[in-house]
C-alpha positions as CSV (number, residue, x, y, z in Angstrom):
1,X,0.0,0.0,0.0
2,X,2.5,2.4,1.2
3,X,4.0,2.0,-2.7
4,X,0.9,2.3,-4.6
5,X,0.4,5.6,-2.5
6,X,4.3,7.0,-3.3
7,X,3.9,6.3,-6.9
8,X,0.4,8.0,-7.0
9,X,2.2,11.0,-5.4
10,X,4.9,11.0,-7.9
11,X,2.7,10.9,-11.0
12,X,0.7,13.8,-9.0
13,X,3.6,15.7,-8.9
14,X,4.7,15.2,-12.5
15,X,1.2,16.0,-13.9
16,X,1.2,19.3,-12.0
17,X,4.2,20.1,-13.7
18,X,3.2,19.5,-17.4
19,X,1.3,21.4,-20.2
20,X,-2.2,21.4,-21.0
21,X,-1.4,19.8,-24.2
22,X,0.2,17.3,-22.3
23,X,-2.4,16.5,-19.8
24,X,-4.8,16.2,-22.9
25,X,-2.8,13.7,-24.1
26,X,-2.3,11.3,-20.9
27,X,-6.1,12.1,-20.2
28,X,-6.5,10.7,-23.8
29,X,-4.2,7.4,-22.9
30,X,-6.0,6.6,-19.6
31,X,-9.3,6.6,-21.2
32,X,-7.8,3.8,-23.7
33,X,-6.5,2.2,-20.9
34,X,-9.8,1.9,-19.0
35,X,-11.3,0.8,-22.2
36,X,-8.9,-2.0,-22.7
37,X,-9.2,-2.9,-19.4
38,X,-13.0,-3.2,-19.3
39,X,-13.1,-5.1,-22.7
40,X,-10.6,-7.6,-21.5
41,X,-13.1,-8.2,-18.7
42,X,-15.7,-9.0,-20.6
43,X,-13.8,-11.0,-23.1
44,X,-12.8,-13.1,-20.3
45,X,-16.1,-15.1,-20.3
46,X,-15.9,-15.7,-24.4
47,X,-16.7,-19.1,-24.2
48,X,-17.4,-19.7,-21.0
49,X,-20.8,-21.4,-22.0
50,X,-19.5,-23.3,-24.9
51,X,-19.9,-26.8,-23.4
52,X,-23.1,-26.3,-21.7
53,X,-25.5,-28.8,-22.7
54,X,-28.5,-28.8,-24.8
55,X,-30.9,-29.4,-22.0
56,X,-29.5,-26.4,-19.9
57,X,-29.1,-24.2,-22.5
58,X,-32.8,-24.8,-23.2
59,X,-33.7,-24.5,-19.7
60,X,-31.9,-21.2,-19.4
61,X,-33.6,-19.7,-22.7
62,X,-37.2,-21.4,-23.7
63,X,-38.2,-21.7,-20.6
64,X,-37.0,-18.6,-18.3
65,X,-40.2,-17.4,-17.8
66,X,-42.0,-20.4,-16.8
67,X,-39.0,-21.3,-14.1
68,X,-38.9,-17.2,-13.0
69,X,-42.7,-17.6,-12.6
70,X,-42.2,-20.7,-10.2
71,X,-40.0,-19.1,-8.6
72,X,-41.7,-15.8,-8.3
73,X,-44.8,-17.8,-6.2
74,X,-42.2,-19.6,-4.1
75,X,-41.2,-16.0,-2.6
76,X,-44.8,-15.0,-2.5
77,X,-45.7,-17.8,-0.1
């Protein structure tokens, strides 16, 4: 902890000392690097259903509403 907070205060103290054009530029870079971040998250479960079996997949999809209905009336009770 104590080095994620002295790097944080380094790149603080470099960023007050550089251009606006500059700052433009790494605010340009960290919004990449959030993107890539948050796409690599989601392409992390590419494929995660791709051996699920017929029966499942069918009981996930056809008949959702039936099964959230029977639920729904268990909660109800």
């Amino acid at each position: 902890m104590k080095t994620e907070n002295r790097i944080r205060s380094q790149i603080i103290r470099q960023l007050n000392k550089m251009s606006t054009k500059k700052l433009k530029e790494i605010q340009k870079f960290l919004g990449e690097l959030e993107e890539n971040e948050t796409q690599s998250k989601v392409l992390s479960y590419a494929g995660a259903w791709s051996d699920i079996d017929d029966s499942a997949m069918e009981d996930l999809t056809v008949n959702l509403i039936a099964n959230r209905q029977k639920n729904q009336r268990r909660f109800d009770q």
